[in-house]
N, C-alpha and C positions, 0 to 999 in steps of 0.2 A: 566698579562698573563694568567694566573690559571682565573680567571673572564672570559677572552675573551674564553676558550678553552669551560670554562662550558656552557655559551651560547652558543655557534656554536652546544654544544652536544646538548643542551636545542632545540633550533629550531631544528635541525638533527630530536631530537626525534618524534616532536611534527608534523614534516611534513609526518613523516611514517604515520600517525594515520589520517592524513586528506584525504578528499573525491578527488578522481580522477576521471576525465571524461575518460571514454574508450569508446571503438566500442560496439555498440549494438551483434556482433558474438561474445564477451567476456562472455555473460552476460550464465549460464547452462543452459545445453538442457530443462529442463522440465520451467525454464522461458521463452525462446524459444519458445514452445509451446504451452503455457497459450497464450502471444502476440499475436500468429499466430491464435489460436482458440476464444479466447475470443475477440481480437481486430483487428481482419482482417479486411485489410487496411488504416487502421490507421497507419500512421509512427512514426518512435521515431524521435523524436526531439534530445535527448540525455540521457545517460547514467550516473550515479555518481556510483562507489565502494567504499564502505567502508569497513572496517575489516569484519564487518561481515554482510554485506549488499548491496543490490543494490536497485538505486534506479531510476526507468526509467517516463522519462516524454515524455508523446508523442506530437504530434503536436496539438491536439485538446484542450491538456492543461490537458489531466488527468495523474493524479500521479500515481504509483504502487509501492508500496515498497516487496522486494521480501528478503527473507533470503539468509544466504551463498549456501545453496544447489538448490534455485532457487524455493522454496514454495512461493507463497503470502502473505503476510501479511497485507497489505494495499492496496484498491484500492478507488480512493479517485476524483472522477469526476468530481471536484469542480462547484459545486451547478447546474449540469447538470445531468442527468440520467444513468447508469453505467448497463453495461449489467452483468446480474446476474446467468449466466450459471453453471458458478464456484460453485455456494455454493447449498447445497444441497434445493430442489425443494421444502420440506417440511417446512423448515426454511422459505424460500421466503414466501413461502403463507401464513406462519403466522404475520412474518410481514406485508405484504400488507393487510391482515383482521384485523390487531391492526391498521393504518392507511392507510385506502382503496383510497383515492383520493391524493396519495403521491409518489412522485417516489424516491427510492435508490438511494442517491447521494455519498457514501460513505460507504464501511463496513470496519471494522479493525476485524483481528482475533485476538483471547485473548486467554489465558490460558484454561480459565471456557466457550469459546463461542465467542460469536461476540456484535460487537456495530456498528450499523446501524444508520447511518444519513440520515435526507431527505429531499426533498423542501420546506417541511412545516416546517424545523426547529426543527425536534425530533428527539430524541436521543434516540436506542430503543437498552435493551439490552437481549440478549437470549442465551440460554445454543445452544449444540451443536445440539440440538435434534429438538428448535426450541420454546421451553418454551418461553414465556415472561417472563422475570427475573422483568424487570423495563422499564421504558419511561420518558424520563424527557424533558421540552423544553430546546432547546440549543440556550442560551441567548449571 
């Protein structure tokens, strides 16, 4: 009995903590507006929450991963071209003049800046200012 009781808490627990699909009107105002500004017309396909995340895919197949207050964190095009509005103007051009004949398929923000993916397979990484840190191919 004492066994069955602890599992049942055991699963209980462990389903709080799993991802749930909601309504795209769930998701905070300023994610909200990222979508509507940076991905007009594009639909969401749907929505995952997590403790402390969302994570929205839309119909075109790009991913967005957004924090609990609705910041960006990930936007992730998969291996298609991702509009680069969002991040500061100067960053961009630095990346695009480290590989000029490449388009943004992916940025993640970091702590120290950002990591930049692209169609030619580089992995490029840079402070918030727009430094080249590093470049690696992503094998």
């Amino acid at each position: 009995m004492k066994m069955k009781l602890m599992l049942a808490s055991l699963v209980c627990a462990s389903s709080m903590f799993a991802d749930m699909i909601v309504s795209p009107s769930a998701l905070p105002q300023k994610a909200q507006e990222f979508l509507s500004t940076h991905f007009k017309g594009v639909n969401v396909g749907y929505v995952k929450q997590d403790v402390d995340s969302y994570e929205v895919n839309l119909v075109d197949g790009t991913e967005i991963d957004f924090i609990i207050n609705g910041d960006w964190k990930e936007v992730d095009g998969k291996y298609k071209g991702i509009p680069t509005g969002f991040i500061p103007k100067e960053v961009v051009a630095k990346v695009q003049a480290a590989q000029p004949n490449a388009a943004i398929v992916e940025v993640d923000k970091r702590i120290n800046g950002y990591k930049f993916r692209t169609n030619n397979m580089m992995e490029i990484y840079t402070d918030f200012k727009g430094n080249i840190l590093g470049q690696k191919f992503d094998d």
